[in-house]
N, C-alpha and C positions, 0 to 999 in steps of 0.2 A: 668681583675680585679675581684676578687672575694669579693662579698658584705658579711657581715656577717649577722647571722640571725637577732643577738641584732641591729645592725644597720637597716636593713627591717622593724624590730619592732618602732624604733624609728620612722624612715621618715613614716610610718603608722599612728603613734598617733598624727605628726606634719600634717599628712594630713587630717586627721581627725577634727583634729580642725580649719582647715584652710575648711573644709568644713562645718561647724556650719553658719558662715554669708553666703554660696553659700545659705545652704536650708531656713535659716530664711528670706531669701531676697524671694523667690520664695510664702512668705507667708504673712507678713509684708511690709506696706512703714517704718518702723522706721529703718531698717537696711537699708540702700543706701552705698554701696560701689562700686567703680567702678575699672576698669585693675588695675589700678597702687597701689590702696590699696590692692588686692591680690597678688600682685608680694612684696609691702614690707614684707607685712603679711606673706608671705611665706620663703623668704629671712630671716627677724626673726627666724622665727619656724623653718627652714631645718637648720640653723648655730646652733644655739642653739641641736636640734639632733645631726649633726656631734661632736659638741663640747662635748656632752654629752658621745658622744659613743667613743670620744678619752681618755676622762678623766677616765671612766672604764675599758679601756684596758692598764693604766698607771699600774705600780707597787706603792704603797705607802698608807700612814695613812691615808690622808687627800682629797681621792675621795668624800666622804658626803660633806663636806665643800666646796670641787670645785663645785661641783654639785647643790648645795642649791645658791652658786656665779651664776651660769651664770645662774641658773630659775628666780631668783632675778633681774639681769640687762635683763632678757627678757619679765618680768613683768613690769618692770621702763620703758623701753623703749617703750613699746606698752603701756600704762596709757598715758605717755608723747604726744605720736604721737595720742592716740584718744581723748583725754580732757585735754592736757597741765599741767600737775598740776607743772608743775614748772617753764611753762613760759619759756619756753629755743626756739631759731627758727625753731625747729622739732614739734613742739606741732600743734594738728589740729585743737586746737578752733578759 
């Protein structure tokens, strides 16, 4: 299977950020997260990449718009799961 480069770049920038609370925790007690919040937090960020990196190898108008869709439900969805803003049973207040 051959990975693409833009695809490398993606899972990079989702790793990257999913490595912000590794280093903040090694510094800080205000970050406390444990396995299972790096495994969803990951799970988010790498679907979100793959999704991204399907949408731009699409042919058609409306890539921005897909694109600005799924960073949007991956902002909603990780707010939701750290401080509930909407009360739904995924919320982790």
């Amino acid at each position: 299977m051959i990975i693409s480069k833009r695809l490398k770049i993606l899972i990079g920038i989702a790793t990257l950020i999913l490595l912000i609370p590794l280093i903040a925790m090694q510094f800080t007690q205000e970050v406390n997260w444990n396995f299972t919040d790096f495994i969803v937090a990951g799970i988010l960020l790498y679907s979100a990449a793959i999704s991204i990196n399907f949408v731009i190898g699409k042919k058609g108008k409306s890539k921005v718009i897909l694109i600005i869709t799924i960073l949007i439900i991956l902002l909603l969805l990780w707010t939701e799961m750290a401080v509930g803003i909407f009360g739904s049973p995924i919320a982790g207040s």
